[in-house]
C-alpha positions in Angstrom: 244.9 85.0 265.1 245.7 82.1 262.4 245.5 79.6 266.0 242.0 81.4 266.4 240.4 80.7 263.5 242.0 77.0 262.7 240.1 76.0 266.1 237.2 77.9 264.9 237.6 75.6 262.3 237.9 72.3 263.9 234.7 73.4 266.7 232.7 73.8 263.7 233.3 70.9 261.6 232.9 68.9 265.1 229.6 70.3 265.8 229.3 69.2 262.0 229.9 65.9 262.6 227.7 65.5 266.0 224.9 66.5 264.6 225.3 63.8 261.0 225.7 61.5 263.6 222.4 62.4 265.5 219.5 60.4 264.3 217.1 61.3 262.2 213.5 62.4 263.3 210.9 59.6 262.4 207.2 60.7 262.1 204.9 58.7 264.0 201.8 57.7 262.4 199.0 56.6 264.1 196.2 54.4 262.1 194.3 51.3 262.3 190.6 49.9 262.5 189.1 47.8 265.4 188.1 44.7 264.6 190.1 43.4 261.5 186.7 42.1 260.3 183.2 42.3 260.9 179.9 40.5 260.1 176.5 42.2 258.3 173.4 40.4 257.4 171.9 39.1 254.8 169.8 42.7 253.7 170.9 46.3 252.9 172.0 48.6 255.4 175.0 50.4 256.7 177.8 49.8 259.6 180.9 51.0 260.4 183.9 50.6 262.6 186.1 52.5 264.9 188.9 53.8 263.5 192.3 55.2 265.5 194.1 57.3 263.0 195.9 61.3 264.2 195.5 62.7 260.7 192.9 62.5 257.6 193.8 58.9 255.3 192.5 58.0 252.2 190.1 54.9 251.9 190.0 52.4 249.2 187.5 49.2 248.4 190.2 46.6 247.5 187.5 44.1 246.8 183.4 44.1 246.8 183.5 47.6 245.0 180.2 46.2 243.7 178.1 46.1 246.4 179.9 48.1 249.1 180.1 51.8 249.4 182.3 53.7 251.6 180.6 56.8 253.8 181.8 58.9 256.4 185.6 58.9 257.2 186.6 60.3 260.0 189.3 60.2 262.8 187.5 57.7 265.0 185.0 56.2 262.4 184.7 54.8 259.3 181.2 53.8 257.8 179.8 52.1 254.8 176.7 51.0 253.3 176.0 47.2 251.9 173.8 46.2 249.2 171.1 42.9 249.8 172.8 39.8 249.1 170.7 37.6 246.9 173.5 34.8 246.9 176.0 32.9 248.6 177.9 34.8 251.1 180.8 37.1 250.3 183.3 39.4 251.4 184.8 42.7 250.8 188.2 44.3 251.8 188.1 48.3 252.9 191.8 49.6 252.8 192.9 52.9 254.7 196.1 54.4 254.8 198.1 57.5 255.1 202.1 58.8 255.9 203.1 55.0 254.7 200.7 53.0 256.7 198.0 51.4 256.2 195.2 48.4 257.9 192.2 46.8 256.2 188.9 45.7 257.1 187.5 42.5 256.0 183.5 42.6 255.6 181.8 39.6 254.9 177.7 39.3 254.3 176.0 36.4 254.6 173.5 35.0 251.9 170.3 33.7 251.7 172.3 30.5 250.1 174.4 27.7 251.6 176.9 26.1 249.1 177.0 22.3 249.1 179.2 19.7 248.3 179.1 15.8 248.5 180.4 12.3 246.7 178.5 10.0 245.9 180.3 7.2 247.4 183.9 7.8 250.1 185.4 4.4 249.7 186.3 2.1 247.1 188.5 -0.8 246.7 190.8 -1.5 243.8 192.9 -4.4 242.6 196.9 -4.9 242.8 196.5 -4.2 239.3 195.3 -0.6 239.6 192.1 0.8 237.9 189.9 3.7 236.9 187.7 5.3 238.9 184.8 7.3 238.5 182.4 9.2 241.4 179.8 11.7 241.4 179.9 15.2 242.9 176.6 16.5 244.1 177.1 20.4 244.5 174.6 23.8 244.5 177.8 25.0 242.6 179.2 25.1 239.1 181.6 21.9 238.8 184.3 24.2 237.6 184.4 26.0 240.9 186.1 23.1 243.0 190.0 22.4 242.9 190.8 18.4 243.3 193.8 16.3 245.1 195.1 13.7 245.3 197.5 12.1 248.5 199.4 10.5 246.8 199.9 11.7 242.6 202.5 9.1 242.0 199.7 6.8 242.5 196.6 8.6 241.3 197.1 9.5 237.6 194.7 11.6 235.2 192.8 13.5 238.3 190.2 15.8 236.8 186.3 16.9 237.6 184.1 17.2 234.5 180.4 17.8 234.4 180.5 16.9 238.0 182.3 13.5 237.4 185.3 12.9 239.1 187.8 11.0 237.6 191.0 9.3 238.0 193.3 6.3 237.3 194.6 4.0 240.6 198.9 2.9 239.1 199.1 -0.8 239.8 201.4 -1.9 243.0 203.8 -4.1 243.7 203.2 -3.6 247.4 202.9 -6.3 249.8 200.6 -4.5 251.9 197.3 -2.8 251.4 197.6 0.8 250.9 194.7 4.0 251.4 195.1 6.8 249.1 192.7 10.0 249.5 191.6 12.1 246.8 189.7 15.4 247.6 187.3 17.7 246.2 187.5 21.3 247.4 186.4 24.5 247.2 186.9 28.1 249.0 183.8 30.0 249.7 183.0 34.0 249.9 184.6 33.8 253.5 187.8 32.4 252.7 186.4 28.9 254.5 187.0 25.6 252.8 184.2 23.4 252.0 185.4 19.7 250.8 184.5 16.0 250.6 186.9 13.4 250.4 187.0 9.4 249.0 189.3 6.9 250.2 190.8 4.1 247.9 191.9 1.1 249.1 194.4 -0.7 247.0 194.9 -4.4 247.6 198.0 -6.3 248.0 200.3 -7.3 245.2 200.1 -11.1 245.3 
């Protein structure tokens, strides 16, 4: 009887261990919109997109709150509504998500405006000896909107953009050849696209 139940025993704690060795069940969960972004004009209106999801999920406006509304929600659709754009164009992200997953929708608008951006001059020249250098940025855009660079910024010293001046300070060489430095205005629009304009210094030789 004692022989029995000791393999009694040893069956069970087998069976025990077979099944902690079995892997555990993962819940699949279906979700995601088609296209990752879309397009709508310039004036109010609604749109929407298809959405693949097996169960309800929970939809969020990351971004754009201001002028986009979320509508129906369902398990092939997802709508919204858009407010007139009176401005440049923009963007908005739409977020939906449920059992751990989650896609988003980018929806960008255009506008009745097109952001511009030029120098007033793309080349100059400098001496061995270095310089300072000054150009005008014409822009639809506040001046503090656009980031600036430089190529080279162990050359190009004191980079800034005030009151739509650009300014910076050309370091004097001791090169024996003529060098070309860029330094770029840019700036990223409501679409994530860059807008920029560029001017090229030329430094002459060290003599």
């Amino acid at each position: 009887m004692m022989k029995k139940y000791i393999v009694l025993l040893c069956a069970a704690a087998c069976l025990c261990a077979c099944q902690s060795l079995l892997p555990e069940k993962v819940e699949i969960v279906s979700l995601g919109m088609v296209p990752e972004s879309i397009t709508v004009p310039v004036g109010a209106g609604e749109d929407g997109v298809r959405v693949i999801a097996d169960r309800d999920y929970a939809v969020e406006v990351l971004s754009g709150r201001e002028w986009l509304t979320p509508g129906i929600s369902r398990s092939d659709t997802l709508s919204f509504s858009f407010k007139a754009n009176d401005g440049f164009r923009r963007s908005a992200v739409l977020k939906i998500s449920a059992g751990g997953r989650e896609d988003r929708l980018l929806v960008k608008q255009a506008g009745p405006y097109q952001e511009t951006l030029s120098l007033s001059t793309h080349s100059v020249t400098v001496p061995a000896a270095g310089g300072a250098v000054a150009v005008r940025v014409h822009s639809n855009l506040p001046s503090d909107y656009f980031s600036v660079s430089a190529s080279n910024d162990k050359v190009i010293s004191g980079l800034k953009l005030t009151a739509y001046e650009l300014s910076f300070i050309v370091l004097p060489t001791t090169n024996r050849d003529k060098r070309t430095y860029t330094v770029t205005v840019s700036y990223a629009d409501g679409w994530g696209e860059t807008l920029e304009d560029s001017v090229n210094i030329l430094q002459e030789v060290y003599e």
